[in-house]
N, C-alpha and C positions, 0 to 999 in steps of 0.2 A: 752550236748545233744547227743541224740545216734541213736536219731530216728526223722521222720519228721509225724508228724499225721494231718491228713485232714478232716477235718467231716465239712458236712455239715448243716445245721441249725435247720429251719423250719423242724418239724416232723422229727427233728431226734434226735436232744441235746433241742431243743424249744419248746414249745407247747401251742396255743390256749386254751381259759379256755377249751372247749368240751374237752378233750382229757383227763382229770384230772376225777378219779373215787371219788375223795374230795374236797371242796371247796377250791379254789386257793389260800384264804388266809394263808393257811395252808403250803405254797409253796413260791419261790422266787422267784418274778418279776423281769424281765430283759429286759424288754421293755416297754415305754409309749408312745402313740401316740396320740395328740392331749387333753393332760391331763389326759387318759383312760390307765392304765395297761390293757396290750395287748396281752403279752408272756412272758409263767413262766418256771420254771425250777424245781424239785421235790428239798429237801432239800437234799434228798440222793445224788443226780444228782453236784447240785452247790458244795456240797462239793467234791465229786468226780472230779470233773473237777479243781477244784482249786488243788487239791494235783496234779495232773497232769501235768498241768503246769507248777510245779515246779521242776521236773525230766526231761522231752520232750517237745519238739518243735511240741506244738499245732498251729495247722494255719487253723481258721474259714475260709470255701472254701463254697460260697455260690451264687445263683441269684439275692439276695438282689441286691439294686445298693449301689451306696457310701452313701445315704442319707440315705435311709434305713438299711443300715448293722451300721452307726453308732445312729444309735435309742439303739442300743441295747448294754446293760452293762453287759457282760459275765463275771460268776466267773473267778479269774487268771488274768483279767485285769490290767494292757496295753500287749493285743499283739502287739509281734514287727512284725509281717505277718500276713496278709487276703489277701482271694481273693474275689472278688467281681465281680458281674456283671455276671455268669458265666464265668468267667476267664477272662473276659475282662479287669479289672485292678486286679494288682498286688498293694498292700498298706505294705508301709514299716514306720512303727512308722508314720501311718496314711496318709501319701501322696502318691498318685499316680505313681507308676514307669515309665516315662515317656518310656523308654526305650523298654520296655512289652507293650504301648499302641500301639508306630510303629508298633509293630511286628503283635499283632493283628489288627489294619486297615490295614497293608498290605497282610495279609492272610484273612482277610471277604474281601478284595475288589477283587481279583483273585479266589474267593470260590462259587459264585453264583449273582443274581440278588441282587441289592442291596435295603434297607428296604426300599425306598418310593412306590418301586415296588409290594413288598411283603404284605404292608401297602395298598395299591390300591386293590389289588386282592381279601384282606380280608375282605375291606369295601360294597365289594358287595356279600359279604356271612352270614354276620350278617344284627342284627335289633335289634330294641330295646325294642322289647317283651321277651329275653331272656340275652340280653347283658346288662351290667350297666355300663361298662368303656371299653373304649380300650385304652391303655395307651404305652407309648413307653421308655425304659428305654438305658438313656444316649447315643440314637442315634446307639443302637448294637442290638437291638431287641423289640419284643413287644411282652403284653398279655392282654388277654380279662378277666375280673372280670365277674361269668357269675352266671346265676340264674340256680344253677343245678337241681333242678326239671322240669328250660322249655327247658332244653338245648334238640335240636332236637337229636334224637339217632344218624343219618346218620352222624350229621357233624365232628366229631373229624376224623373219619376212611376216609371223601372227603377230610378233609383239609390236613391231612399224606398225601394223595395220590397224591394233587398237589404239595405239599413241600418238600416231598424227591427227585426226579429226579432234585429240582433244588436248592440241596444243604443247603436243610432248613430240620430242625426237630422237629416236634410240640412234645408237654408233658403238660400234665393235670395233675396238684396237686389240688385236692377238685376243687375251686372255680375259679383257676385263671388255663386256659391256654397259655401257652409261645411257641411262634415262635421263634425261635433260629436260628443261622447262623451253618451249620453242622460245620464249623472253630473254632468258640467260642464254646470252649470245656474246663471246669475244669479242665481235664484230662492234658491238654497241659499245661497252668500255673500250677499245681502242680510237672506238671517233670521239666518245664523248673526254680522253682525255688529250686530245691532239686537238681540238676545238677551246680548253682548257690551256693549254701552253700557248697558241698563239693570243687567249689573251692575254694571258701573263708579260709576253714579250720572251719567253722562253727558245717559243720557235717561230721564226719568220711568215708571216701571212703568205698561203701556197706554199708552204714547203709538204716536199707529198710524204706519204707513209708508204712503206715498201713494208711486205709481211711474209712467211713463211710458215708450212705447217703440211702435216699429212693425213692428218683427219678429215672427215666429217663434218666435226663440231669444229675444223678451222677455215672451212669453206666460206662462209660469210664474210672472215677476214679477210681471205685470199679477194673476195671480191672487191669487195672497199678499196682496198690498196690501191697505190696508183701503179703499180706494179707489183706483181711476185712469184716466188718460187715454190715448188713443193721437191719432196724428190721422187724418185724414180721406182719407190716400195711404199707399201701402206695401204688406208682404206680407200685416201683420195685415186692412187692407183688405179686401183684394183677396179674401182669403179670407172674408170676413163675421163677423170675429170680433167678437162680442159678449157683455158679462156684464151682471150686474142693478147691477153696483157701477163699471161702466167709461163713462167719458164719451169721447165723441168731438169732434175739435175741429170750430168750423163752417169755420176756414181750412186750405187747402192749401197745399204747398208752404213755403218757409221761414218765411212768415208763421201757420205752422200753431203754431213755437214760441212767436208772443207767445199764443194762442189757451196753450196749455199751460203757459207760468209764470203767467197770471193765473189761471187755472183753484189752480195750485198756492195761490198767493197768498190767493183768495177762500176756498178751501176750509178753511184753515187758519184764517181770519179769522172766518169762518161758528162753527167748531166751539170756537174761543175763546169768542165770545159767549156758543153755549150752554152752556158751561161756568161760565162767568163767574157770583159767589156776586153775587146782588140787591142792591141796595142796600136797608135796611129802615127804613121810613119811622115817627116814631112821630107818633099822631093829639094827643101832647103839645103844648099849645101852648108854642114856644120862652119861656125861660125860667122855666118851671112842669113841668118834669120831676119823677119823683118819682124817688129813690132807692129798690129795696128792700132791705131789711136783714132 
């Protein structure tokens, strides 16, 4: 392994039947919920991601929580690293790092007002003429499943505006908005397990992290990275997110993912070569070398 890769899921490697320009059958399921295939992968995409896998250290970094990220059967399977939860757990050959979980309750609990607080304040902002759930994931955050046609315009830009001075970050992907703890950060589980593997001897000291993602909440990764990608649809979109080290894909929609593993693939392949010691030629002609002694 020579590299640590992060991408994240949902509209970025996964996708919703919408998001497919051909009927899903035609594509590879990687997720069923409640006996319903739910999220597919392009055929381009599943193969791409398998060959990957088996050169680099792919690590699914997602808001799923534990129950939810194991719904789903990703080409290259078993990883031996996910994140989960927005960084909230660290999962090694599928169990919870206990170790990672301290870290994070003791950085949300010194980070701001804690969820039953932030849970309180949001119950008297919603209704349920536009809301359908509000749900709370593993006791680190919560979001609301929301009818985006009734959604009222003012609310996302009132609820930033109470939640960042107290240490919270809201993000809207489609349907669901997430109140997050500004502390549960990807960003942070992905350094703090790639600082982790080079001491192990796992991965090479300097070998960089390449990330991906379309959110929000995958912004800080994107940053960290020593490279990465988003694609060309999403919240990061929408907002104009741009950096000098960030590539964007030229496709949208679930074919945005094969646009994003070869990108992984090339880059990696690219930064070989120039790594790569020369061959060194001597002007000797074969069999008249000289020895020196």
């Amino acid at each position: 392994m020579t590299a640590l890769i992060a991408t994240d899921l949902d509209r970025t490697l996964i996708y919703s039947r919408r998001f497919f320009d051909t009927a899903p059958p035609t594509h590879q399921c990687v997720e069923i919920y409640r006996d319903e295939p739910i999220s597919y992968m392009t055929a381009a995409a599943a193969g791409l991601l398998r060959q990957l896998t088996t050169r680099h250290l792919v690590v699914p970094t997602t808001t799923r929580t534990i129950a939810q990220y194991t719904r789903v059967t990703l080409p290259g399977a078993p990883y031996r690293y996910a994140i989960t939860s927005n960084g909230g757990n660290l999962l090694i050959d599928g169990t919870p790092d206990p170790q990672w979980a301290r870290t994070v309750a003791a950085r949300i609990h010194v980070g701001g007002p804690p969820l039953p607080h932030i849970l309180a304040e949001l119950r008297t902002r919603i209704d349920d003429s536009w809301v359908h759930n509000l749900r709370t994931a593993e006791d680190l955050f919560c979001y609301l499943v929301v009818d985006e046609a009734a959604l009222p315009a003012e609310f996302l830009t009132d609820w930033q505006q109470w939640c960042a001075p107290r240490g919270w970050t809201v993000s809207r992907q489609g349907r669901k908005i997430y109140t997050v703890p500004r502390s549960l950060c990807k960003a942070e589980a992905v350094a703090a397990l790639h600082h982790r593997l080079i001491d192990t001897g796992d991965l090479p000291p300097g070998s960089p992290i390449l990330a991906a993602g379309d959110g929000a909440l995958d912004a800080a990764m994107l940053e960290l990275a020593t490279a990465a990608i988003r694609p060309a649809h999403g919240e990061l979109h929408t907002l104009g997110w741009q950096r000098p080290h960030l590539t964007i894909s030229d496709a949208t929609g679930a074919r945005a993912a094969e646009d994003i593993l070869t990108w992984f693939a090339d880059h990696l392949a690219r930064a070989a070569n120039a790594t790569a010691v020369p061959v060194q030629h001597s002007n000797t002609p074969a069999g008249s070398r000289k020895d020196n002694h």
